[in-house]
FILO-425052 format. One line per 4 residues: number of its first residue (from 1); their letters; for each residue x, z, y of C-alpha. Coordinates in pm, 1 decimal. Example, Ala and Ser with C-alpha at 12.3 -4.5 7.8 and 13.67 -1.06 7.14 Angstrom:
# residues 2
1) as) 1230.0,780.0,-450.0; 1367.0,714.0,-106.0
This chain:
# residues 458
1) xxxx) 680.4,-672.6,23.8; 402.3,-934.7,142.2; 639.6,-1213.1,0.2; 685.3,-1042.3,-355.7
5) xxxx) 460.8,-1250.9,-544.3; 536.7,-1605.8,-388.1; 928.1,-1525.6,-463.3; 840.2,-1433.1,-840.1
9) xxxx) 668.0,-1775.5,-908.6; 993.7,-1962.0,-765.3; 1210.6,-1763.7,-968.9; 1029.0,-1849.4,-1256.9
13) xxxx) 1000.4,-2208.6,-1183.5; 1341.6,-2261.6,-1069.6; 1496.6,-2018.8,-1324.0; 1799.4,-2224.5,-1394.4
17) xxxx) 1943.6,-2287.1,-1082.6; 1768.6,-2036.4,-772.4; 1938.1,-1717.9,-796.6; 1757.4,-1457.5,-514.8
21) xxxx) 1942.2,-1146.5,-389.7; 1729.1,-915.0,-163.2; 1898.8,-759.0,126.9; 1698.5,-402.2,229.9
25) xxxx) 1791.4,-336.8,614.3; 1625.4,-56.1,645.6; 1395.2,47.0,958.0; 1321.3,400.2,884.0
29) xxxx) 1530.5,655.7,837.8; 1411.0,704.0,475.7; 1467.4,376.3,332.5; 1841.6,433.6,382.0
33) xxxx) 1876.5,619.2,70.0; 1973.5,437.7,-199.9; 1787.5,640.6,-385.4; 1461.7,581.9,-233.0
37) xxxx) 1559.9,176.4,-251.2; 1593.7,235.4,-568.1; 1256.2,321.0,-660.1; 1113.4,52.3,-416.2
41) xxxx) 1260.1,-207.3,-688.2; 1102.2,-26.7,-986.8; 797.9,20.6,-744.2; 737.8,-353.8,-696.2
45) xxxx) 878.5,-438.2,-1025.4; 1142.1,-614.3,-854.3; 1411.9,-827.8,-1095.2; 1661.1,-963.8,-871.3
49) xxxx) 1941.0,-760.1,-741.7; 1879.9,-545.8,-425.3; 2152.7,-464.4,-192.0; 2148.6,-172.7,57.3
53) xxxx) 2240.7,-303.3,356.7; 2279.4,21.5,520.6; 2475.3,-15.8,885.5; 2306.6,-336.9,889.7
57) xxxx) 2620.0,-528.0,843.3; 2442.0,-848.8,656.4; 2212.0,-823.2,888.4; 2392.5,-888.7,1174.2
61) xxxx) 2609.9,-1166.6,973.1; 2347.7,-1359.5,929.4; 2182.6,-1330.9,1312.6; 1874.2,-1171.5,1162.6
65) xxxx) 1589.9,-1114.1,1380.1; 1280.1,-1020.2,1185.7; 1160.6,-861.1,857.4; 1111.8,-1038.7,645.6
69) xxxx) 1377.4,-1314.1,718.8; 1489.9,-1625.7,422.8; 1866.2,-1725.2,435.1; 1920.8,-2034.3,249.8
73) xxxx) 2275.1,-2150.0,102.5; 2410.1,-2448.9,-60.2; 2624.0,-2399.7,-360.5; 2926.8,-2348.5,-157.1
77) xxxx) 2759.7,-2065.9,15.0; 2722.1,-2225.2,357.5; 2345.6,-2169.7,517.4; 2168.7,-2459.7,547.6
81) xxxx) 1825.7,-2328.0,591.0; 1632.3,-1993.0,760.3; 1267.7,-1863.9,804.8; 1102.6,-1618.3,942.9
85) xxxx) 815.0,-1412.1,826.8; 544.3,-1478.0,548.9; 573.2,-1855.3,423.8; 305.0,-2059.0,241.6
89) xxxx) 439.0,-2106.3,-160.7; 371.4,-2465.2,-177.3; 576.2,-2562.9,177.4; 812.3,-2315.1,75.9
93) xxxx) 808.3,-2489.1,-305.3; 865.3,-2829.6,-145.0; 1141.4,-2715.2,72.1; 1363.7,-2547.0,-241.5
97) xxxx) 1283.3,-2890.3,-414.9; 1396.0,-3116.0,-165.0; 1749.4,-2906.8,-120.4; 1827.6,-2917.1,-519.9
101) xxxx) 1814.3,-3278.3,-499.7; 1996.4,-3355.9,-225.6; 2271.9,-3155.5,-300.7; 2243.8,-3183.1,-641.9
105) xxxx) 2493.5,-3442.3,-680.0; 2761.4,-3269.9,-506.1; 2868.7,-3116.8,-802.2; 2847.1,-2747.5,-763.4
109) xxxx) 2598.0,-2647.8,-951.5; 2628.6,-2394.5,-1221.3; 2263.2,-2471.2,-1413.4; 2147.2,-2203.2,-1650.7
113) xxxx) 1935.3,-1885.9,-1590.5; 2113.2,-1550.5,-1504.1; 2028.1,-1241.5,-1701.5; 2023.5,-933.9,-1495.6
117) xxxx) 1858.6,-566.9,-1642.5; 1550.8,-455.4,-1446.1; 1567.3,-67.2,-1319.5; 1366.8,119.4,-1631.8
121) xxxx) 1011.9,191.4,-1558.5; 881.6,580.3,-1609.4; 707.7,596.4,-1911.6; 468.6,920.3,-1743.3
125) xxxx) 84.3,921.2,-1787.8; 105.5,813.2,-1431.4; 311.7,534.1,-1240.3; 363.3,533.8,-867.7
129) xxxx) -46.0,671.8,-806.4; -119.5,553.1,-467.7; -437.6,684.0,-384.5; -677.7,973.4,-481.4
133) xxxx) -1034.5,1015.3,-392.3; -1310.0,1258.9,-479.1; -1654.0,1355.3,-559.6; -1703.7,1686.8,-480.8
137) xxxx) -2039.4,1720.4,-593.2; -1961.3,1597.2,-954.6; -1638.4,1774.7,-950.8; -1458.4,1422.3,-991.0
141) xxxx) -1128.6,1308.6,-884.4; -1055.0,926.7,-878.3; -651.7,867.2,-962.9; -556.1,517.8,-829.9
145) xxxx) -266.6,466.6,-1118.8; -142.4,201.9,-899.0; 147.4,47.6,-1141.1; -74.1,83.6,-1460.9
149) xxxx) -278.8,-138.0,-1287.3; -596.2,117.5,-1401.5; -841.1,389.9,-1227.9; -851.4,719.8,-1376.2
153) xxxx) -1112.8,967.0,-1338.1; -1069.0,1313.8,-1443.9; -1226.2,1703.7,-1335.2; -1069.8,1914.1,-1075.9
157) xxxx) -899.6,2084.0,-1377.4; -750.9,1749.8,-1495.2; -930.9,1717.8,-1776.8; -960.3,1311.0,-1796.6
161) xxxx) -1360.5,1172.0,-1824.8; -1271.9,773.9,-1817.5; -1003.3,547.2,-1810.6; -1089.8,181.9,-1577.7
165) xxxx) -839.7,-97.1,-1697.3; -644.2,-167.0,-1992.5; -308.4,-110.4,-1809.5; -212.9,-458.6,-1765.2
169) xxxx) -284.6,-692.8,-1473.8; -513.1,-985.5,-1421.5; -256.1,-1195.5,-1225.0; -102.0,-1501.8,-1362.9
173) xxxx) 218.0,-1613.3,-1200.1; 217.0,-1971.7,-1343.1; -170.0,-2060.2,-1241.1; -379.1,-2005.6,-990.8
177) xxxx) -557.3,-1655.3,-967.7; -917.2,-1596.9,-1034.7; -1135.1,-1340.0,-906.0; -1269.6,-1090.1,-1195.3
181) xxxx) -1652.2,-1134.8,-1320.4; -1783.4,-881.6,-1482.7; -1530.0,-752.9,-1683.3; -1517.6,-442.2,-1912.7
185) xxxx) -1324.7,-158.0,-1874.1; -1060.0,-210.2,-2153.6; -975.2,-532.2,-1963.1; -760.9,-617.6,-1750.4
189) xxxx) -897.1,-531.8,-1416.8; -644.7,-440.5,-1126.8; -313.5,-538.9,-1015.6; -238.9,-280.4,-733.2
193) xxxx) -556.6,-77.3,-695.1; -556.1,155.1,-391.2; -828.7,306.8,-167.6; -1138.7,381.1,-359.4
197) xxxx) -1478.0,503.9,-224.9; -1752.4,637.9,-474.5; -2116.1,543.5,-375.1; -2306.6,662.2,-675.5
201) xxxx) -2276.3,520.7,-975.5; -2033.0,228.1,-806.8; -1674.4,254.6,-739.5; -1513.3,60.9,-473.4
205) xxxx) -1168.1,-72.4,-529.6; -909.0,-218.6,-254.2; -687.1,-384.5,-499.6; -415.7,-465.2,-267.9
209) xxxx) -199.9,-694.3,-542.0; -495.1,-942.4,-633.7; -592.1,-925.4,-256.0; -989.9,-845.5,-353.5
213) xxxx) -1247.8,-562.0,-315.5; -1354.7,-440.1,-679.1; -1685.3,-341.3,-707.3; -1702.5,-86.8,-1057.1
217) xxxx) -2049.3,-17.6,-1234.8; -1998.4,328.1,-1395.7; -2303.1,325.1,-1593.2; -2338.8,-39.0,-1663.4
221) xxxx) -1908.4,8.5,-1759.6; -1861.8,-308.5,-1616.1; -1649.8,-415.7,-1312.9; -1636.4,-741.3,-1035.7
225) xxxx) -1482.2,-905.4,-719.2; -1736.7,-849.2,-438.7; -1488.5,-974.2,-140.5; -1141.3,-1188.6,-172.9
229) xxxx) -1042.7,-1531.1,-366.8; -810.1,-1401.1,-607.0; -519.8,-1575.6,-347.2; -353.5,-1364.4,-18.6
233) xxxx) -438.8,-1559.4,300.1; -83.8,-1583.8,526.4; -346.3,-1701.3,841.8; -541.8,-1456.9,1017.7
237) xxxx) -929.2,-1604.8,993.3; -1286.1,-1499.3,1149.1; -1385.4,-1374.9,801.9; -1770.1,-1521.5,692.6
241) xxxx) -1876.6,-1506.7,321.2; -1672.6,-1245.5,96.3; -1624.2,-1400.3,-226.8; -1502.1,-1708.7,-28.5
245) xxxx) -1294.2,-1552.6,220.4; -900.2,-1444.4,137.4; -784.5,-1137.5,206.9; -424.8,-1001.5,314.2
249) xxxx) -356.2,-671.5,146.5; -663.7,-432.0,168.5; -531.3,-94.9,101.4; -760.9,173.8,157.8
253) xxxx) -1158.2,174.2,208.7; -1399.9,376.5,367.6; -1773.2,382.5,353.0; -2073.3,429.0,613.9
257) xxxx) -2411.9,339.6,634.2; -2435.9,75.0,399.9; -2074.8,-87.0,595.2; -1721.6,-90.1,404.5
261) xxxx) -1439.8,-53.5,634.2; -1088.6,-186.0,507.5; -743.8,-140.5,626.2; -618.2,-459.3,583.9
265) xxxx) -247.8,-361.8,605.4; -152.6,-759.3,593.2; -325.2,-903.5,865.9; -262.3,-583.8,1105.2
269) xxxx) -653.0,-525.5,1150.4; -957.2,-313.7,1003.0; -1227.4,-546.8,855.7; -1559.8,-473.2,753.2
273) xxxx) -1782.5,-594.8,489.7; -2150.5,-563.8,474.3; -2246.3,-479.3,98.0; -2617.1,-590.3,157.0
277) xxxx) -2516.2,-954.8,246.6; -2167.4,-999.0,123.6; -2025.7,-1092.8,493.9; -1684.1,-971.5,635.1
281) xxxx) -1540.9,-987.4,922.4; -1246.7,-862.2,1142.0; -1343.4,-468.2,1263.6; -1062.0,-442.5,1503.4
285) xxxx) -708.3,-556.1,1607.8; -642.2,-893.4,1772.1; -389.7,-962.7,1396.8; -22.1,-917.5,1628.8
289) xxxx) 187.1,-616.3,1488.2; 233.1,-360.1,1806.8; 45.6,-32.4,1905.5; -171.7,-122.5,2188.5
293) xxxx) -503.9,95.4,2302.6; -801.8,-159.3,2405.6; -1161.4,-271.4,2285.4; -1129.0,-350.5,1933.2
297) xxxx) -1091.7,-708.3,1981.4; -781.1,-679.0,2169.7; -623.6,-386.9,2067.5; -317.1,-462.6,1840.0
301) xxxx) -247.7,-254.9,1525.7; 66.5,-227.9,1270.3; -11.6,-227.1,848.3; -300.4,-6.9,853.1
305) xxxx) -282.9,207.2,523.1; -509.6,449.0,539.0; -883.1,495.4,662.2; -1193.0,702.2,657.5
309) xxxx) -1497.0,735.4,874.1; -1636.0,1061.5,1020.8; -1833.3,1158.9,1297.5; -1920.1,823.5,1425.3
313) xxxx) -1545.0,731.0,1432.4; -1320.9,526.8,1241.9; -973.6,688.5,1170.8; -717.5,513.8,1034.2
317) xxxx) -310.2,560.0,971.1; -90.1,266.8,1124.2; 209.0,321.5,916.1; 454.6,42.3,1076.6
321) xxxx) 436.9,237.9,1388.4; 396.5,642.4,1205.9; 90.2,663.5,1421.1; -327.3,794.6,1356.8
325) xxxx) -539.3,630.0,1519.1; -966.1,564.3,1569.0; -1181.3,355.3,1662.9; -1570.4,375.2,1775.2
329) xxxx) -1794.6,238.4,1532.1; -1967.0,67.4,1803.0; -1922.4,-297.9,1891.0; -1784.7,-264.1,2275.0
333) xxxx) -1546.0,55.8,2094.7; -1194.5,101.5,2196.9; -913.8,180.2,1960.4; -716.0,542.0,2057.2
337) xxxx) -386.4,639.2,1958.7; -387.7,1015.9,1885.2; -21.7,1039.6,1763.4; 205.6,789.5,1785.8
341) xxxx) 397.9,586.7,2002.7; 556.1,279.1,1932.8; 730.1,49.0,1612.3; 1029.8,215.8,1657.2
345) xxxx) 912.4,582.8,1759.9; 912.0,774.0,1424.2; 1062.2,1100.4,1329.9; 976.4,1478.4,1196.8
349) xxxx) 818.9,1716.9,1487.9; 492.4,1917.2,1468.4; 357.3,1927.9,1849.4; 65.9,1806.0,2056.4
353) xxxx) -71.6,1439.6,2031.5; 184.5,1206.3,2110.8; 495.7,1492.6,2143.2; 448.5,1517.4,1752.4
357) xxxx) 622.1,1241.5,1542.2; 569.1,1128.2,1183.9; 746.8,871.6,1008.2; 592.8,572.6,785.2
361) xxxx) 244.1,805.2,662.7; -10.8,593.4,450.8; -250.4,830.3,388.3; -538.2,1066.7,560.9
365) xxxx) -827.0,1252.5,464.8; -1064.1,1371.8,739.2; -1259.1,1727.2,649.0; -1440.1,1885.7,895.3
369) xxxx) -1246.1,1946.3,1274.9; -923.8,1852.3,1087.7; -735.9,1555.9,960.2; -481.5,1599.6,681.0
373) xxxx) -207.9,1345.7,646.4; 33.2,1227.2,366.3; 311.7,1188.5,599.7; 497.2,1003.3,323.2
377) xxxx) 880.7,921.7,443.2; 881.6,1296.8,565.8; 787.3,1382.9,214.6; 504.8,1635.4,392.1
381) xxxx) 180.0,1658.2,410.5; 28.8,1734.6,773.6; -258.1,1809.1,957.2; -407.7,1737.7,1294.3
385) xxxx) -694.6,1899.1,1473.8; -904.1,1662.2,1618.6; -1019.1,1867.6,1928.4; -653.0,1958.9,2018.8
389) xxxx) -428.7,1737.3,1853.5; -184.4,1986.8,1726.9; 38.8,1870.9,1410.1; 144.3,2113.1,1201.7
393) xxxx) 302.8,2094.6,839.1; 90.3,2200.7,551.4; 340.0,2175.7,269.3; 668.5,2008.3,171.9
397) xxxx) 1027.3,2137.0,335.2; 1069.6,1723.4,386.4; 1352.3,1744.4,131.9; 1272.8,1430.4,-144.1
401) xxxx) 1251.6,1575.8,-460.9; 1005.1,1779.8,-661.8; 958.3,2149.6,-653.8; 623.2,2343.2,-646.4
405) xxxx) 537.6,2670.0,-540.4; 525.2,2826.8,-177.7; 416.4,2534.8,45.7; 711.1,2571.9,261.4
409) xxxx) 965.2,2543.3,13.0; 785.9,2255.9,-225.1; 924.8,1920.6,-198.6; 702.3,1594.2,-258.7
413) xxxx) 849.7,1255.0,-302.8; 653.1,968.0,-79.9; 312.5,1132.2,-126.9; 71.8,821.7,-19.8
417) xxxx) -251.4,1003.9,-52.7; -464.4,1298.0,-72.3; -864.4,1428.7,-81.3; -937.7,1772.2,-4.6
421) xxxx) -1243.1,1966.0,-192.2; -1259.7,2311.9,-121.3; -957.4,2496.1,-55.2; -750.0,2261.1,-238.9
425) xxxx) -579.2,1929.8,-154.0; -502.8,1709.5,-393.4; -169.4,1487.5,-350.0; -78.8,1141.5,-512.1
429) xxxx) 266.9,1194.6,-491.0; 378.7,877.3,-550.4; 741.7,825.6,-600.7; 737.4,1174.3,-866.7
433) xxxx) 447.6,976.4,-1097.9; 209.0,1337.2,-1033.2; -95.6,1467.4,-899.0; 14.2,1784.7,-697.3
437) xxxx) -233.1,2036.5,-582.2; -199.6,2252.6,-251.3; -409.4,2561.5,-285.0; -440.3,2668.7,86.6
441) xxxx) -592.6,2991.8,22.4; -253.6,3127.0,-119.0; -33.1,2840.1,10.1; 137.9,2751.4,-343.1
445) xxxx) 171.2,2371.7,-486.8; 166.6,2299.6,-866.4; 120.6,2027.6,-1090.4; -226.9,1928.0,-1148.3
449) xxxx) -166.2,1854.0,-1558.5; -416.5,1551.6,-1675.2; -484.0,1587.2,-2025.3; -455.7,1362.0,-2304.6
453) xxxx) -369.1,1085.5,-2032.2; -110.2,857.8,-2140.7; 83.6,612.4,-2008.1; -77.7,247.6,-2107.2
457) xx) 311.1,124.5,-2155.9; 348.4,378.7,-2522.9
């Protein structure tokens, strides 16, 4: 999904005469429905056509290796180019130049821009929330409203207090991106905002689609770009000033003693920024996609998605390889895998440490001796005890859909994150456009209504 945004400016630019099909070879067991695929395009507001190349059978046509993988053909459908993995736009721009001329003469070419119908976008108060976050104290919940690019904050009842962004995003596919300045509220502020951590009367905002940390002023109603340049860096880095640094993806953020850790999902590492003197730097993970235990510098990590600190530890959710995972806080810290086992070692069993298996989670909140998980292509939420490491399901029968009432019986569809005050546990469940609320006391789900929210899009 890294390469997204770099596609949509060549499709734009070469409109009349690029035509790009996705192919979706699926790695999880989940992303084999069509159904599922299906909201992955309206998800990522993809416009080309998708194909589900279920049994792998494009795949293994075109000697595919690694995701994500660029076929180029001519106009007589022979390949005549391939890459693998992330790509730079402007080598990539040069490249697609440099084949339109040369075989432009041969004839072929069919100019003129093909029309195709985008999948319809939900018109719900909500679209695709990714992350929730709370404030127990105010009775506050934070609603990242991920595709309406905004931040809403509501009560525990629903009732909604404040609405951050006007709904539409601050990237612009035909220049070059600028971080945000001080911008009001009814502006546009996010493109894909994710983890958020409250620290007062300040908001902090992983806003994984403009690659940036958000920093939003509550009383002063005013938000700005603390880390990130506004551009996603494809090369791994040593990190040094924030604002002049590019990021990779940040997706969730955690705060402790005066330190912001980030799961940087695109550069397979935790970072850390220091609020008091606007420095980040690489927390752990040597930037290689694997699961490998080791001091922080060398152990390897796999699109962290998820991460809070507690008790002097860093926990985080690896979803590439369905594993949790922490790290010490302190410099000479290792990285432990508590569940999990490899890239390819996914699945649905509650057991002990490593005997339990999840598949693709993004989510985790950590409350007292237990961590609960959004164990999203199982469609469950899950919990771990930290002193013994048992898994058990909380809700969801791991059936896609969406159905409340008794925990075991509710279904969820790709919940992506969660907060727990009190007894309750509050869901993003992502792919049905809700909040859902577990009440643990008497085990029943329901819809958590927001009132008077609507969606930006009306």
């Amino acid at each position: 999904m890294h390469v997204l945004p770099q596609l949509r400016k060549l499709e734009k630019k070469y409109a009349d005469i690029l035509t790009v099909v996705g192919v979706h070879s699926a790695k999880f067991n989940a992303e084999k429905s069509s159904e599922n695929l299906r909201e992955a395009v309206r998800r990522y507001g993809i416009e080309h056509p998708v194909v589900n190349d279920l049994d792998f059978a494009i795949w293994k046509s075109y000697a595919v290796r690694v995701w994500p993988t660029l076929i180029f053909l001519d106009p007589s459908g022979k390949v005549i180019g391939r890459h693998e993995g992330e790509f730079p736009l402007d080598a990539l721009d040069t490249v697609i130049a440099g084949m339109i001329q040369e075989h432009e003469s041969s004839g072929l070419f069919q100019r003129g821009a093909l029309t195709f119908r985008p999948e319809s976008r939900s018109d719900s108060p909500l679209l695709f929330p990714g992350k929730i976050t709370a404030d127990a104290e105010r009775e506050w919940l934070v609603i990242s409203d991920s595709n309406h690019h905004r931040l809403i904050v509501s009560d525990l009842e629903g009732g909604v207090e404040l609405v951050i962004g006007n709904g539409e995003s601050p990237l612009r596919e035909d220049e070059n991106n600028e971080v945000i300045v001080e911008k009001e509220f009814d502006q546009p502020l996010f493109d894909n905002p994710q983890g958020v951590v409250i620290d007062g009367d300040n908001l902090y905002v992983a806003d994984a689609g403009t690659h940036t940390i958000v920093r939003v002023g509550l009383v002063a109603g005013t938000a700005s770009t603390i880390a990130g340049t506004g551009e996603q860096s494809l090369y791994r880095h040593k990190g040094g000033d924030a604002l002049s640094v590019p990021l990779n993806s940040p997706y969730d953020l955690s705060l402790n003693d005066g330190i912001l850790y980030i799961a940087m999902a695109g550069f397979h590492q935790l970072w850390s920024m220091d609020i008091s003197d606007g420095s980040v730097t690489p927390f752990a993970g040597d930037g290689e996609e694997d699961i490998v235990d080791d001091l922080k510098d060398s152990a390897r990590l796999a699109q962290p998605y998820g991460i809070e600190v507690s008790n002097n530890a860093v926990f985080f959710i690896d979803s590439e390889t369905s594993a949790l995972r922490v790290s010490a806080i302190a410099e000479e810290g290792r990285v432990v895998t508590l569940v999990g086992k490899g890239l390819f070692d996914f699945g649905d069993h509650d057991g002990v440490g490593k005997e339990a298996l999840l598949q693709h989670p993004q989510g985790l909140t950590v409350h007292n001796d237990v961590i609960y998980i959004a164990d999203s292509y199982n469609n469950k939420i899950k919990s771990v005890a930290i002193g013994s490491l048992q898994v058990r399901t909380v809700a969801g029968s791991g059936k896609p859909g969406d159905k409340n009432g008794y925990a075991t019986v509710a279904e969820f569809s790709e919940p992506a994150g969660l907060v727990k005050v009190g007894n309750h546990i509050y869901v993003a469940d992502t792919n049905n456009h809700k909040i859902k609320v577990i009440e643990l006391d008497s085990n029943e789900v329901y819809d958590l209504v927001l009132s008077g929210l609507r969606s930006p899009m009306i």
